[in-house]
C-alpha positions, 0 to 999 in steps of 0.5 A: 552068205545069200546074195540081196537078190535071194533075200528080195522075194520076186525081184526082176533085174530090169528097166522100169518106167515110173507109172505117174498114174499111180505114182505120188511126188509130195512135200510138206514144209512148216508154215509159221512154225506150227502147221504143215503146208502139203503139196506135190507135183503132178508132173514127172517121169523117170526111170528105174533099172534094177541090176542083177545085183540090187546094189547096181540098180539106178534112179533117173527122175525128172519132176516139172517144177511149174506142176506144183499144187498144194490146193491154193491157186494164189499160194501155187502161183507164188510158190511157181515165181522168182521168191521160191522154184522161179519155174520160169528160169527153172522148169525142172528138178531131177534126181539121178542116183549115185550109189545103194547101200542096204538097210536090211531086205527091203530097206535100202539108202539111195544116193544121189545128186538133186538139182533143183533151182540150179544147185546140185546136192548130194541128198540120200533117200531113205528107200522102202522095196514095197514089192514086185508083184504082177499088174492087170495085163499080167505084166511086171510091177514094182513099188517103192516107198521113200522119203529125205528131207532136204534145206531149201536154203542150200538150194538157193529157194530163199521166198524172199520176204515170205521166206522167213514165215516158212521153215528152210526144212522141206521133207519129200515123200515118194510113193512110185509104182513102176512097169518093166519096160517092154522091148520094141 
């Protein structure tokens, strides 16, 4: 039997840091049951180790939680206060991961536990291996795709009387291209 990393073509065990340049931190909720509000976070970092077995590798994400936009100032600024994320008494969210199990090649679940609001929850990630390829300066890169879906009730994000016009359901999609992390 072939080990994982003998099936991931260019994979590079390694520290990476995540490259918020070309990195994506988005959501979509339900809003009144019959649209979908999106938004994302400007703001986080992270580091992704990738072991000489792919199934050891880690996840440690950090995202600001004050950093969220979905193109309303006003509803921003809602969203930021004591109703929903209260950023102010909780100015991040992270995400380290517990565990890896393969899908296939290039699909992988990841554990982990989310804090967020100042509850923790295992919540699993369903992660695509994009790829690891070369950057402009010739330097390793890596990308992944992955998504969960997560109740915003569970983590205490009630939006008080707002709350009921927006589904507890909130799924998260991440688009993260990485550079290995260079000595000295």
């Amino acid at each position: 039997m072939s080990t994982q990393t003998e099936v991931i073509d260019g994979y590079v065990a390694g520290t990476w840091k995540i490259d918020t340049v070309h990195s994506d931190v988005s959501f979509f909720v339900r809003h009144l049951g019959v649209s979908k509000v999106r938004g994302h976070f400007a703001a986080f970092e992270g580091t992704i180790v990738t072991g000489e077995d792919p199934l050891e590798s880690s996840v440690n994400a950090v995202i600001r939680t004050d950093s969220i936009s979905t193109n309303n100032e006003s509803r921003d600024a809602h969203v930021r206060g004591a109703d929903f994320l209260d950023v102010e008494t909780y100015p991040e969210m992270t995400f380290t991961s517990t565990a890896i199990r393969p899908q296939t090649s290039e699909l992988f679940e990841v554990d982990g536990e989310l804090t967020l609001h100042g509850v923790t929850k295992t919540v699993t990630l369903s992660l695509e291996l994009n790829g690891f390829g070369k950057g402009f300066d010739g330097n390793p890169v890596a990308g992944f795709s992955a998504a969960t879906e997560i109740s915003r009730g569970e983590f205490g994000v009630t939006g008080g009387a707002a709350g009921a016009a927006v589904s507890d359901k909130i799924k998260i999609a991440l688009e993260i291209e990485a550079g290995l992390a260079t000595e000295g």
